[in-house]
N, C-alpha and C positions, 0 to 999 in steps of 0.2 A: 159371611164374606168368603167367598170362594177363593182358592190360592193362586189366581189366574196373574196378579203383578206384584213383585218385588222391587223391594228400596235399596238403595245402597248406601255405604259408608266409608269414605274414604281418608283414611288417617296417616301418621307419620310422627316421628317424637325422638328423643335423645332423653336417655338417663341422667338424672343430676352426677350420678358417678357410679363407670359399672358394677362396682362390687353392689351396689342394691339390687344388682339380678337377682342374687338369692332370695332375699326375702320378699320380691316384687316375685316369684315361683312358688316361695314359699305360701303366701296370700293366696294367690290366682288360687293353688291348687285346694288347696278351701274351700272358697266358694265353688268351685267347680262342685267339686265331689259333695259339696251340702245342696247344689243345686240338681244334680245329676248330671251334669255335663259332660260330653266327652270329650279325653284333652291325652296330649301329649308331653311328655318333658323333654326339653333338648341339654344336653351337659356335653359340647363338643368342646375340642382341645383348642384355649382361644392364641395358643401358642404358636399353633401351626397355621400357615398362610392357606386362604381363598385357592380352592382351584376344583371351585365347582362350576358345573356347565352343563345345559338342560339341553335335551334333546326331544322332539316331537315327534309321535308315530299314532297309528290310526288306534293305539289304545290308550291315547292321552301325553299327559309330560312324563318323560323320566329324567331323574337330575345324578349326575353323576362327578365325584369326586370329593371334597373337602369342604363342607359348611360350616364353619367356626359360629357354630351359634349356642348359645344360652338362653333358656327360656321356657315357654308355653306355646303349646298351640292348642286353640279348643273349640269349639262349636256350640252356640247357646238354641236352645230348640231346632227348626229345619237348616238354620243359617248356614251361610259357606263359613270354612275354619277360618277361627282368627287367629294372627299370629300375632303374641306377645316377645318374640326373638331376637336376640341383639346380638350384634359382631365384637367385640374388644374393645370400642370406642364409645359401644354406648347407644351407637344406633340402631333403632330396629329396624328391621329387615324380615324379611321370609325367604324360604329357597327360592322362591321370582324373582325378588330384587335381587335377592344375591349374585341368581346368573344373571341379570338383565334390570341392571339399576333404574331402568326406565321402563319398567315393564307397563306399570299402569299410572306414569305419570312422567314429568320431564325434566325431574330435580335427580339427578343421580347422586349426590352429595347427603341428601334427607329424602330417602326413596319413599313414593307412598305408597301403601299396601292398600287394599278394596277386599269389602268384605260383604256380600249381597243381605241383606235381612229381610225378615214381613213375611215370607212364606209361610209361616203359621200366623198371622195378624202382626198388628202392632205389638205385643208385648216383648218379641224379639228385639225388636228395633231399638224401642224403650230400656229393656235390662243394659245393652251392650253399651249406648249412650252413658247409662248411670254409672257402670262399671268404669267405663275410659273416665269419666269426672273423676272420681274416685281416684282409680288408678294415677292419672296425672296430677291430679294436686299433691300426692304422695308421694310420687318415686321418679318424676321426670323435669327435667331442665326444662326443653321445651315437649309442648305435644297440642297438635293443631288437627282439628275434624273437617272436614267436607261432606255437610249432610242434605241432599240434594231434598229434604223433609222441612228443613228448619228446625226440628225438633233440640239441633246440638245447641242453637242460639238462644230460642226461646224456653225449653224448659218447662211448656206445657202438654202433660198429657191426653187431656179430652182436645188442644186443637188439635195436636198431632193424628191421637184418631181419627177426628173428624175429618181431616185432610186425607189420609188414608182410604176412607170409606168413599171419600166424594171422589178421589182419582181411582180407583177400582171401578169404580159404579161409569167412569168417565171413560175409561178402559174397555171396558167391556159394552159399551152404545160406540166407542170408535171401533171397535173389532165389528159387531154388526153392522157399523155402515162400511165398512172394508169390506165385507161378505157380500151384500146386498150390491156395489158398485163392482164387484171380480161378476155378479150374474146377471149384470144388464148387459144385454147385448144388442142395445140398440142406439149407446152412446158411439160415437165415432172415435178413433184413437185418440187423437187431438181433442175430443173434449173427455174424453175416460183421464187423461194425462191430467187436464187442467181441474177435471174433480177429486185427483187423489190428490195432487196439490195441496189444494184447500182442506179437505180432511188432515190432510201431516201439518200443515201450517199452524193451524187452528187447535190440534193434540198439543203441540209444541209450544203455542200460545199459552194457551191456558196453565202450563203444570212446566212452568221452567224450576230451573235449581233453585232450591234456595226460596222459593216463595211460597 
């Protein structure tokens, strides 16, 4: 399976009560380091008030000033970093939300963090899943997933794969007819329009959230 599409995962959660940061750190860092992960610890001052604030430049974010957070942040195989970080109250956060409560979502109160997986296959997608189960039944009041897989709801691994494999394989005959329709040139604009249409309609169709 080629690494040509990634999944994602969109989470969010509140501690049953902060002081279980430490040993929900203590854990994390565990399994990380038995798995090889690579991870961070965060031990900010949760005394002192927010006043951080991200800035963007042509070499990415930089976040500047006060992040009162506790926690983990780690990377399970290609995956983007997850953050396990919470503010005083309990909630987790990443420096995103923190400057920008709504960064990848619309709840500023229970901000959701995004974390891309599958870039090495499924097995990513799969550990981080098991992990957050885990994790939440453990050490969080609430903690709610957004798995645009299904994987978080149903809990099986060969469909999971299997759906992985069929939307790659789906991925990549819609990228060859995107290629094949950019070098015809004998469609007129008005119907080149009305066949990418139907190829995006149809991609869209097939592989919505959640199915």
């Amino acid at each position: 399976m080629e690494n040509t599409f990634t999944t994602k995962l969109r989470y969010r959660g509140r501690l049953r009560t902060p002081a279980e940061v430490h040993a929900l750190i203590h854990e994390t860092e565990d399994i990380c380091r038995t798995n090889g992960w690579k991870y961070h610890l965060w031990d900010k001052d949760w005394a002192k008030p927010a006043s951080l604030h991200m800035e963007a430049s042509d070499k990415g974010l930089n976040f500047k000033g006060h992040a009162p957070l506790k926690g983990i942040n780690f990377s399970v195989g290609q995956s983007e970093s997850v953050w396990l970080t919470f503010t005083p109250d309990g909630i987790l956060h990443s420096l995103m939300t923190l400057a920008e409560p709504d960064f990848t979502g619309d709840d500023v109160d229970m901000p959701w963090e995004r974390v891309k997986t599958c870039y090495d296959g499924p097995a990513t997608h799969l550990a981080l899943c098991k992990l957050f189960r885990y994790l939440a039944d453990k050490y969080f009041d609430v903690f709610e997933v957004m798995d645009e897989s299904g994987y978080w709801a149903h809990g099986d691994d060969a469909r999971f794969t299997n759906w992985l494999e069929d939307i790659v394989r789906s991925f990549q005959q819609f990228q060859a007819e995107l290629d094949a329709l950019a070098e015809d040139d004998s469609l007129s604009p008005s119907e080149h329009r009305k066949r990418m249409r139907q190829l995006l309609d149809g991609y869209g169709d097939k592989f919505r959230v959640g199915e």
